[in-house]
Structures are given as C-alpha cells and as structure tokens.
C-alpha positions, 0 to 999 in steps of 0.5 A, spaced: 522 473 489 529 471 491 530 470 499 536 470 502 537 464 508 542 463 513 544 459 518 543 460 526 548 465 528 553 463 532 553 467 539 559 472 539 564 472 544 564 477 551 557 481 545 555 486 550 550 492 547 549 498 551 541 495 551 543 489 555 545 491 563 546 484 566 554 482 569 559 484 566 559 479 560 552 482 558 551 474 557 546 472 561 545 465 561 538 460 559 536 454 561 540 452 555 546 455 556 548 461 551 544 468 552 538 468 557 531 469 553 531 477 555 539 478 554 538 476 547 531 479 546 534 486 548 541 485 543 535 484 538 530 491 539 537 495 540 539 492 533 532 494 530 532 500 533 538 502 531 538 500 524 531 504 523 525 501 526 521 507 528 515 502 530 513 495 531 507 493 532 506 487 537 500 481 538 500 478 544 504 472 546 507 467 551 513 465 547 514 472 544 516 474 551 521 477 552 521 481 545 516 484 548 519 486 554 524 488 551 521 493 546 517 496 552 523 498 556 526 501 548 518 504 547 519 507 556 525 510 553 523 513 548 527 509 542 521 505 539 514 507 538 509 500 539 503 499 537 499 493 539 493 489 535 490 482 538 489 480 531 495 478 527 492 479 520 491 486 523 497 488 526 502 486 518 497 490 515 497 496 521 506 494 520 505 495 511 501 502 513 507 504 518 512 502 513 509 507 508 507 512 511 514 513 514 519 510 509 523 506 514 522 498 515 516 497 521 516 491 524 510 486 526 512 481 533 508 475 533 508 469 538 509 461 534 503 458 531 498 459 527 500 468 529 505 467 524 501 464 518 496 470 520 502 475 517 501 472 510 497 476 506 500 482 509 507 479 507 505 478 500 503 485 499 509 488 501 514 484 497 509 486 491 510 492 493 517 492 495 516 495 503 520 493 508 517 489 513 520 487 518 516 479 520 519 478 528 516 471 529 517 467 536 519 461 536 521 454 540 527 452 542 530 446 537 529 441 543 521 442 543 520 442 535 517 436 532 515 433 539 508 436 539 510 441 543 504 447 544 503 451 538 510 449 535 510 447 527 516 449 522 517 456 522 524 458 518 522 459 512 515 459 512 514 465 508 518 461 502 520 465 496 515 471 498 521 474 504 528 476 501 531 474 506 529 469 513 533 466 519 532 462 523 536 463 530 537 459 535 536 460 542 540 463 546 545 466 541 546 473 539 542 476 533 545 482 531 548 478 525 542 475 523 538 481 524 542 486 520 542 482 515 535 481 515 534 490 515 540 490 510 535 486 506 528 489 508 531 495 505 534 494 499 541 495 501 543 489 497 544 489 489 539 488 484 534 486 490 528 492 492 526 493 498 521 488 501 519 483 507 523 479 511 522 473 516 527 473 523 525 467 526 527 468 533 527 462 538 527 463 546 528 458 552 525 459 558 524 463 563 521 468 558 520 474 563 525 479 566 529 476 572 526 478 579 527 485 581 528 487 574 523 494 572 521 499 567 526 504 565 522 511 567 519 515 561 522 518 557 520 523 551 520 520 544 524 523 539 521 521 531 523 522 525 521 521 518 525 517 513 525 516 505 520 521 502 521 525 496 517 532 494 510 531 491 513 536 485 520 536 482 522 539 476 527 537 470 529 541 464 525 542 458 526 538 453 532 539 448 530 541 441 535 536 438 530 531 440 525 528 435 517 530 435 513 524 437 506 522 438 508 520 445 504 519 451 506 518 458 503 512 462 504 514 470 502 507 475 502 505 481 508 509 485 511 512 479 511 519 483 512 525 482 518 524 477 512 521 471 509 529 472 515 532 471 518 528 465 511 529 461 511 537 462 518 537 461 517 534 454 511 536 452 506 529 452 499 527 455 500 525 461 496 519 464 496 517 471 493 513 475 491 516 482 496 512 486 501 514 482 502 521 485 504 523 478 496 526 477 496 532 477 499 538 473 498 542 465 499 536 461 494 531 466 488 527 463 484 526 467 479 520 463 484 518 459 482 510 460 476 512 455 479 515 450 485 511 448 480 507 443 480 514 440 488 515 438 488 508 435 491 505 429 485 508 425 485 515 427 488 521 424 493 522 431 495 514 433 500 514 438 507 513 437 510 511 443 508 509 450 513 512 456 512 508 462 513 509 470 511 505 476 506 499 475 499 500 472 494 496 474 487 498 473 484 498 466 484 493 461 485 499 456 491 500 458 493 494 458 492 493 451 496 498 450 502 495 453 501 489 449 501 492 442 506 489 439 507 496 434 507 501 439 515 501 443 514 502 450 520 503 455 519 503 462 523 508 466 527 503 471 532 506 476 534 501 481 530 494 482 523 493 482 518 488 485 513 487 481 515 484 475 521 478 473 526 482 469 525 479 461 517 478 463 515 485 460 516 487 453 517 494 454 524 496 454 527 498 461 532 503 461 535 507 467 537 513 466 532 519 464 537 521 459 535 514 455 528 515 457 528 522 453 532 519 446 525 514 446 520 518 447 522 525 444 518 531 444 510 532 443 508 538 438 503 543 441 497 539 437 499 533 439 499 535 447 493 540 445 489 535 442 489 530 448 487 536 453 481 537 449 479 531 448 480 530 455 477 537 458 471 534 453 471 527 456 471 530 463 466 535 463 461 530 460 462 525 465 461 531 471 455 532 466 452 526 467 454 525 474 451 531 476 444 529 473 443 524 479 442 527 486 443 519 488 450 517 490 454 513 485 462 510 485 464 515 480 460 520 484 464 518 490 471 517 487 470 524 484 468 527 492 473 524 495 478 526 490 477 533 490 476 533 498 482 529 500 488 533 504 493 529 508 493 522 506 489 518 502 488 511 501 484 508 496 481 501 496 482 495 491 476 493 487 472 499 484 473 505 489 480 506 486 477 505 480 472 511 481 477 516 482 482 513 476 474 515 471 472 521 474 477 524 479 480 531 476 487 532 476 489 538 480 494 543 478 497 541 484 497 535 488 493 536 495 494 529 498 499 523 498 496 517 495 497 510 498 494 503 495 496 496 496 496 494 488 502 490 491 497 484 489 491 489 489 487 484 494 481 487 499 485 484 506 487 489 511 485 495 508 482 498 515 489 496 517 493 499 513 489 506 514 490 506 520 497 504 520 499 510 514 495 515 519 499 514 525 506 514 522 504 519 518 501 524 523 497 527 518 489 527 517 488 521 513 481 519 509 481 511 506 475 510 500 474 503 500 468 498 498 464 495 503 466 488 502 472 490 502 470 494 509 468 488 512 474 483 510 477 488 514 472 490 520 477 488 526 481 492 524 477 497 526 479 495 533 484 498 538 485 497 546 484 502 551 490 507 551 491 505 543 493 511 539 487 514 536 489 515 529 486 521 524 483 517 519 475 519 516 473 512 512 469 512 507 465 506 505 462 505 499 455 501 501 452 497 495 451 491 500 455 486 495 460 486 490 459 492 484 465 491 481 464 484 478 458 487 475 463 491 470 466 485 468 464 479 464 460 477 469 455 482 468 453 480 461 451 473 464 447 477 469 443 480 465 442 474 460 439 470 465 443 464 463 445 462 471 439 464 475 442 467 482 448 464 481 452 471 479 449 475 484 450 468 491 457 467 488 460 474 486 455 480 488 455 476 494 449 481 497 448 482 505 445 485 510 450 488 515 448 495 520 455 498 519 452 504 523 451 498 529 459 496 527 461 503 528 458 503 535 460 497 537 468 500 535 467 506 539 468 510 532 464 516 530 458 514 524 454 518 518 450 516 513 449 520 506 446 518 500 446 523 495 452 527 492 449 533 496 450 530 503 457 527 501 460 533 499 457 536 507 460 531 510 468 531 507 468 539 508 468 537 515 474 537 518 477 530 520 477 528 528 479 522 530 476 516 527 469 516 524 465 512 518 462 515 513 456 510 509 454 512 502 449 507 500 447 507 494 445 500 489 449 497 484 444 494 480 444 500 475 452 501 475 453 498 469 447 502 465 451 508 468 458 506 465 454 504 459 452 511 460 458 514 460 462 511 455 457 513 450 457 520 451 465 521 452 465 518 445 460 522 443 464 528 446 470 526 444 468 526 437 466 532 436 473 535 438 477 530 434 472 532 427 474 539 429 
C-alpha cells in the first residue's frame, strides 16, 4: 500500500495553540532548544482532538512521556477518552476495535523500542482493511540514535509499505503539519488512497514531565459523538423494466453493507452474504448458499449467468471458484478506493456507480429468484435437521445459536467460528446486530482485543465468537487495570482443545489416511490442555461452562453484564464426518427441489 513520507517539519514561528499555556510565545524551550517535550506534546493531542480522535489507547512509557500527560489534561477536560493497556499488541488491537465501532481514526501511543514493533499486527490488519489507526510512536531525539541509547532503533518508517503515510518529527518542532497530514491520510482524504493506518513518530528531549507547579485541569464532563455510520437498511428503486433478465446473483463479503441487500431486492436476484457483510438479511437472502452453487453450475438447467460483487469475499473456496470462472462476468461495485486488493489484480470489472452495476447485472425472473429461495429453504432446513439431532454442541450449532441471539454488536473470529455462522446462521428479515471481523488479513491476533475495543466505542452489549486457540493468542487482552472501563462484551469460545479448522482442509484427509502419524494433530491440531475457567478467574470475568445446544441457547437468552465467558466444549475429532454429513444431505435436498 502506498505510504506518504515527509520530512521532519519545521517549527513554525510565534504557533501557539489554545492547549499550550506557557509564556507569551507558547514556545517553551527544551534542552535543545525549539519547543519543550510537553509544549509540543499538547499542540500534538490538540491536533488529534481537534481532527476526530475520540480515543487513544495508551501503554506505559518513559519516553512517551509527555504525549501522556498531555492526553491526560485533554481526557481531565473532557476532549479525549483513554484507555490504557500494558501490552502494546493489545492496545493496537483494543485501538482498530474503537476505530470501527466509532468511525473515527483512534489512536494507540507507545513508547520507543520493541513497544512499537508490538503494534504490527494490528497495523497490518487496518490497513487491509482500510481503518484509521492513528500509530503515535515515542522516540529519541536524533542526537541518541545510533549511539546505543536505551530501547532506541530505527523507528521512522518502520511500518514500510503497511502505513499511508509516516513522519518522523524531530525534537523540539511543531507537529500540527505532520499530524494533519497524518489524520488526512488515515482517513481517506487524499484521492485514490482509502482509509488506513498511519505512523507520527514522534521524538522528545528531556525533561519528559510537566514543569514544577504545573497540574491537572479540573474534571470535566465528556462529550462523545459517533461519526461515519450508515443505516442497516436502505432502499433503491426497483429495478427498471428496460433492463435485461438474467440469471445474476449478488455475492456480499466482508463490509459490503447494506447497500448489497438492497441492490438484490431491488433487482430481483439471489443475494449471498457472508455474515460480516451486513448485507445478510432480507427476502432475497440465502442462507447456505456456500452448498449450493455446484448445483447452478455449467451442467445444470438454471446455470448462473453473471456474479455482482460488493465488499471483499474471503470465507469459501466455492465461492472463489466462482470468481475465477473465466465464462461468468463479474463486476465489483467499487465506489471510492478500497484496500484489500491492487487495481488490475482482479478480474471482475470494477464500476462505481450503481446505475453501471444495474446495466451488468439486469433483472432476475420470478423462478430464477424462486428457485434459489427454494433450494435455500430446503438446503437450511436439512442443515437444522441434522444439527438438531445432536444434543452435543458442535461449530455450525454454535455459529447458528449465536447468530439468532446476537443484539448489539457482534464480532466474529478468524478460523471456523465465522465460518459456522457463514454455514448455518439464518438470515433475518432484518438485521439485529452490527457484525464486525478482522479479514483484513483474517489472522486469530488480538481478537479479545478488538472486542473489547468495538464494545467501549460502541456503547452497545456486544457478543465475540472466537475459537479457543484464537481465545488464548489473545488471553491478555482479557486484562484491564483497576479503574479501566468495563466493557459489555459476552465471549463465547469455542473449545475443542486445538485447532478444528485445519481438519476441514486438505490436512484432514492426511489425518485420516494415517501417512504422517501424529504429525497432523502436534503441527496443526496443535491440542492442549488449558482451564479457561481458571483464566476467567484470574482476569476477574465471569464464566459458564455448556456443552450441549440446550445449555448454550440458556446462556445467550441471558442479558449481557459486564464481561464474562461462555465455554462450549465440544470435540472435533468427528467435525468433518458431520460436514460430510451435511453436505450429503443438502444435496440430497437440493435435488429434489430442482427435479421438481
């Protein structure tokens, strides 16, 4: 991804923000001469305040200093919400989730060092994903670079291509260039750039603390807003007459929004929505419609003529065979710049308007849009059939629990847990919660994190579906220090003691054949052992253990209070029989209603 870099900003003459009280001048001096540490720390957070920044998530540091005092006298004020989180990883992550949930760039302070390589995950992710997150990184001056200096290596530009714009600014200058650039950049201000992560390193001299006789403003009352969201449900015109009937349907990945529902209802197509899409809902939704393409194939009587794409789809291999077909067009409704993909590195034609996207995909007839419903109704109700016959708790059970009782938020976990509710969550007519998930790069990091940062800056009760190895990669984001906000935030984990989605892959069948021993399960089941109630309890969060579907269903009716943990123990030695098991019999399904 393209990153912007300037050079060290010059201090401008006689600056003098309101945040800065000093002398006349506003210009305190260093040791270095130029502006005090503090004097440019406060110019800093004025800037950010004043340019969106709802929250900064901070980790403790010397040489982050003075950005931290200053924030605290913003947060006293009343301008800034903080948060803070020991671990750096943790805090990106808990940054990328406040992003989200609000719409505005959130930002994560570290101090120098290794605190600022910590932050690469969760950097990566938000630029795959295009969310404004804001990397304020402490740093030495340039006199102790190089020299061996304590916890100093080369930070400027330590993000590479993974940032749309990184700064480094000197010690003692004035910030606001660097950091409004920096904000213009994090929020797609710049043309053909999307939203997306960027680095202010920023560098300080001693004396890193508030002068003798400075203090804390006196309290006062936060006001908070919410920026950047768009309605669940919209509308568009029906389709015109003019336009051709085709066998069309509407594919709706990750972030596609609400606009994919709308397009598909207005036009008459099958809509196929994965849940982070937030598109899966309405009449024209199908909800296993991962198993049921093989059955509109080239060799069928109804083969699909064209696919119309919105957002990024990331969770089927059938899916993405369809994409690849060189004989079915596909457009991909494309607006404003996106992230997660090189222009000229797909082959679907990109348009932006929905007037083009229309003349592509044209209208569906009555049984084109009747035949998938069917075959959807029948495909679905199998499923249920099968699902219901085990009172054991399995992944599609649980995917298909925590979709129907989900309000508020919902964040759903890489590996299989997003996959589950993709199978055999049921489309609503309308959509009850706001789905998140990190498929910027569909990694298992911080995912406790991000929940916990989506519930804060949304405000709403929020529910997180994760996988156990995913739960504990991420187990201290389960910390928060006394006084910390409490966040509303259910987690439901999955436990299987390993790793089950590796089991549907290609690595299964080694399993099952025998040809590598135990080396499938060390290297990919990856089993453990770990009390996860023994964890929730050290963490100070609330804990219930269910193993059946029965008991899961009890505890999502609950209400959601504060944190707590919901284990589902289940094995996944006999998932892939049960997939097998599915598949079968929604074929089977299926069959019968397209003979018909």
């Amino acid at each position: 991804m393209t990153s912007l870099n300037e050079p060290s900003p010059d201090t401008t003459p006689g600056a003098r923000p309101d945040t800065t009280p000093d002398t006349a001048s506003g210009a305190t001096p260093g040791a270095g001469g130029g502006l005090s540490a503090l004097a440019a720390a406060r110019i800093a957070v004025g800037v950010l305040v004043d340019g969106g920044v709802q929250h900064v998530v901070v980790s403790p540091g010397s040489r982050s200093a003075p950005m931290a005092y200053a924030l605290a006298e913003a947060s006293a004020e009343g301008r800034v919400d903080l948060l803070v989180r020991i671990d750096e990883r943790s805090a990106g992550f808990t940054a990328l989730g406040l992003a989200l949930a609000t719409g505005s760039p959130a930002a994560v302070l570290t101090t120098s060092g290794t605190a600022v390589g910590n932050l690469m995950p969760a950097v990566m992710e938000a630029n795959h994903a295009a969310v404004p997150l804001v990397v304020l990184s402490a740093d030495r001056p340039d006199e102790l670079r190089g020299t061996g200096a304590n916890q100093t290596t080369v930070q400027p530009d330590l993000f590479g291509e993974q940032v749309r714009f990184a700064v480094d600014i000197a010690a003692g200058t004035d910030p606001r260039r660097a950091i409004q650039t920096g904000l213009s950049a994090a929020t797609g201000a710049f043309p053909d750039l999307p939203p997306g992560p960027v680095q202010l390193n920023l560098a300080f001299r001693d004396p890193l603390v508030p002068s003798k006789g400075e203090e804390l403003p006196p309290a006062a009352e936060r006001r908070r807003y919410r920026i950047g969201t768009e309605p669940l449900i919209m509308n568009l015109p029906p389709a015109s007459a003019d336009l051709p009937e085709r066998r069309t349907v509407v594919l709706a990945g990750h972030d596609a929004g609400p606009v994919a529902e709308a397009f598909a209802r207005a036009h008459g197509l099958p809509l196929l929505a994965e849940p982070s899409s937030n598109a899966r809902f309405g009449p024209n939704a199908v909800g296993p419609y991962r198993l049921l393409l093989e059955h509109f194939g080239p060799g069928s009587g109804m083969p699909i003529e064209r696919v119309v794409l919105f957002g990024r789809p990331t969770l089927s291999r059938p899916v993405a065979a369809l994409l690849a077909k060189a004989d079915v067009p596909a457009a991909l409704y494309q607006p404003v710049p996106v992230a997660w993909y090189e222009p000229g590195r797909r082959i679907e034609l990109p348009l932006e308007s929905l007037a083009d996207l229309a003349d592509f995909a044209g209208r569906g007839t009555p049984e084109w849009l009747d035949t998938w419903l069917l075959a959807g109704s029948a495909a679905q109700h199998s499923l249920d059939g099968i699902l219901s016959a085990e009172a054991a708790a399995s992944g599609p059970a649980v995917g298909s629990l925590v979709w129907k009782h989900a309000r508020g938020q919902l964040l759903l976990g890489s590996s299989n847990g997003i996959r589950d509710v993709d199978l055999a969550g049921l489309p609503a007519p309308e959509p009850a919660a706001t789905v998140y998930a990190n498929r910027g790069l569909a990694g298992i990091d911080g995912t406790i994190s991000t929940a916990t940062g989506i519930a804060i800056g949304g405000r709403q009760d929020t529910t997180v579906l994760l996988g156990d190895v995913t739960f504990l990669h991420d187990v201290g984001g389960l910390l928060l220090g006394s006084g910390e906000e409490q966040p509303s935030l259910r987690i439901v984990v999955l436990n299987d003691a390993g790793g089950a989605i590796f089991d549907l892959l290609e690595h299964g069948a080694v399993r099952e054949a025998g040809t590598y021993g135990d080396a499938v399960e060390r290297l990919f089941g990856t089993p453990h052992s770990v009390d996860i109630a023994a964890l929730a309890a050290a963490y100070g969060v609330g804990h219930c253990s269910v193993s059946t579907t029965a008991a899961l269903a009890e505890a999502l009716a609950r209400p959601i209070e504060g944190r707590s943990i919901v284990e589902v123990r289940t094995d996944r030695r006999s998932l892939r029989q049960l997939h097998k098991r599915i598949r079968e019999a929604v074929a089977a399904a299926v069959g019968g209603v397209l003979v018909q």
